[in-house]
N, C-alpha and C positions, 0 to 999 in steps of 0.2 A: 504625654502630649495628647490633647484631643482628636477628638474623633474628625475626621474632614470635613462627610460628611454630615456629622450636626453641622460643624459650623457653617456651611453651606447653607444647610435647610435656616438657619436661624440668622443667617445676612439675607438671605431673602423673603422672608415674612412678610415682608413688605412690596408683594408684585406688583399693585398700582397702588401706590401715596396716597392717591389724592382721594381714592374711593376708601380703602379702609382709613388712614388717616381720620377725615370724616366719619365716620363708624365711633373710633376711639372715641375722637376726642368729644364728642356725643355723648357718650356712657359716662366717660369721666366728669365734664360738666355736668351732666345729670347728679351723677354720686355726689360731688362736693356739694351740689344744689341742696340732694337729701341729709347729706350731714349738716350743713348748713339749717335746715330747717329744723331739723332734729335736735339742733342745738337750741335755738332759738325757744322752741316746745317746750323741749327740757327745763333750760334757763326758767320762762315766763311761768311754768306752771309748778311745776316739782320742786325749784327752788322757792318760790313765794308760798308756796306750801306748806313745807317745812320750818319756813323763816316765820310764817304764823301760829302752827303748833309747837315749836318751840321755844316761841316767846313765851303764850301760854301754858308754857309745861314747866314742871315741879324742878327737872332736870338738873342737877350740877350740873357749870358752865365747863369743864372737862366732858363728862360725857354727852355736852349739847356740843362741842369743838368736835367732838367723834363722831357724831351724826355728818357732820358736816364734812367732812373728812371722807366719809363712805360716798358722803352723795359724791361730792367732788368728784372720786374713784369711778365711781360709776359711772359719771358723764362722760368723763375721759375715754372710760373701756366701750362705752357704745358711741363715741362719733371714731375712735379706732376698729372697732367692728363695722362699722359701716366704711372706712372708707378701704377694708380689709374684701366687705363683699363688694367693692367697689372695683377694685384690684383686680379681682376674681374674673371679674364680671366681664372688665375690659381685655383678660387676656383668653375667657375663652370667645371674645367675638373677634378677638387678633387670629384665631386659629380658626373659625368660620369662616370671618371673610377670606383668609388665605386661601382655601378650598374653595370660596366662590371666585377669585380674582385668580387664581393658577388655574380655573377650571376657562374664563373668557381667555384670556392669555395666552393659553396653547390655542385656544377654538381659532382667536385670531391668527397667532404665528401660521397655522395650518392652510387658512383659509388666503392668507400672503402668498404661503409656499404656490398651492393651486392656481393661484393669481398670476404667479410666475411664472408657470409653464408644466405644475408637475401633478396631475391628474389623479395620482395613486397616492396623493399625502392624505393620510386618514385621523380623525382626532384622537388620541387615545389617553383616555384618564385614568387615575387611580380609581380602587374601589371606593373612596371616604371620600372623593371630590364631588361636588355637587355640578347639577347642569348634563349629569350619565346621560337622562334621557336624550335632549336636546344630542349629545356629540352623539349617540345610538340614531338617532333618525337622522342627524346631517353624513352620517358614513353611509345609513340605507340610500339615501338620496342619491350621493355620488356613486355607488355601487348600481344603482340602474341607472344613472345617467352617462355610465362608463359601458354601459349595456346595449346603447342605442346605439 
């Protein structure tokens, strides 16, 4: 049976939708953009390239089918590499923004609590969340304003 909590930590990756959301799908658009283009590059230059030194070339029409055969392989393995560092790319800004969106998230939930009536609610983040400083000077704050 799995771990709990992983699967806690990994059904909530997604603290605000709509900010990382936006993030993804960002990155991703982008990535299929650059494969996209990459293809196109590819296609336009590399294949007519080829398609003119090997009209021109001496070549048996088997080992000109082989050429063609490589390139083909090739294009494939680079818009699958790209859409691999695309992948990548997208999931390590899934685990950024988690740390920047669990770092507002508690600041708010905290900042409610206080709202409500409870003076001594402090923010408290992990070491890898972003935003330390910020929840570091809204504790000093409350800390001398619980002083007056």
């Amino acid at each position: 049976m799995a771990n709990p909590k992983k699967q806690r930590s990994k059904r909530n990756l997604l603290i605000m939708p709509g900010f990382q959301g936006r993030m993804i799908l960002f990155i991703i658009l982008a990535g299929f953009s650059c494969t996209i283009l990459n293809g196109y590059l590819y296609y336009s230059y590399v294949v007519d390239s080829y398609a003119f030194i090997l009209k021109n070339s001496t070549l048996s029409q088997d080992l000109i089918d082989l050429r063609y055969r490589d390139l083909y392989v090739f294009g494939l393995s680079l818009g699958g590499a790209t859409l691999l560092v695309t992948i990548v790319i997208a999931i390590w800004a899934l685990v950024i923004t988690h740390r920047a969106a669990g770092s507002v998230y508690h600041a708010r939930r905290v900042i409610e609590e206080i709202r409500a009536g409870n003076p001594k609610a402090r923010i408290h983040l992990r070491a890898k969340d972003e935003f330390r400083d910020l929840a570091n000077s809204f504790n000093q704050m409350m800390d001398e304003l619980q002083q007056h």
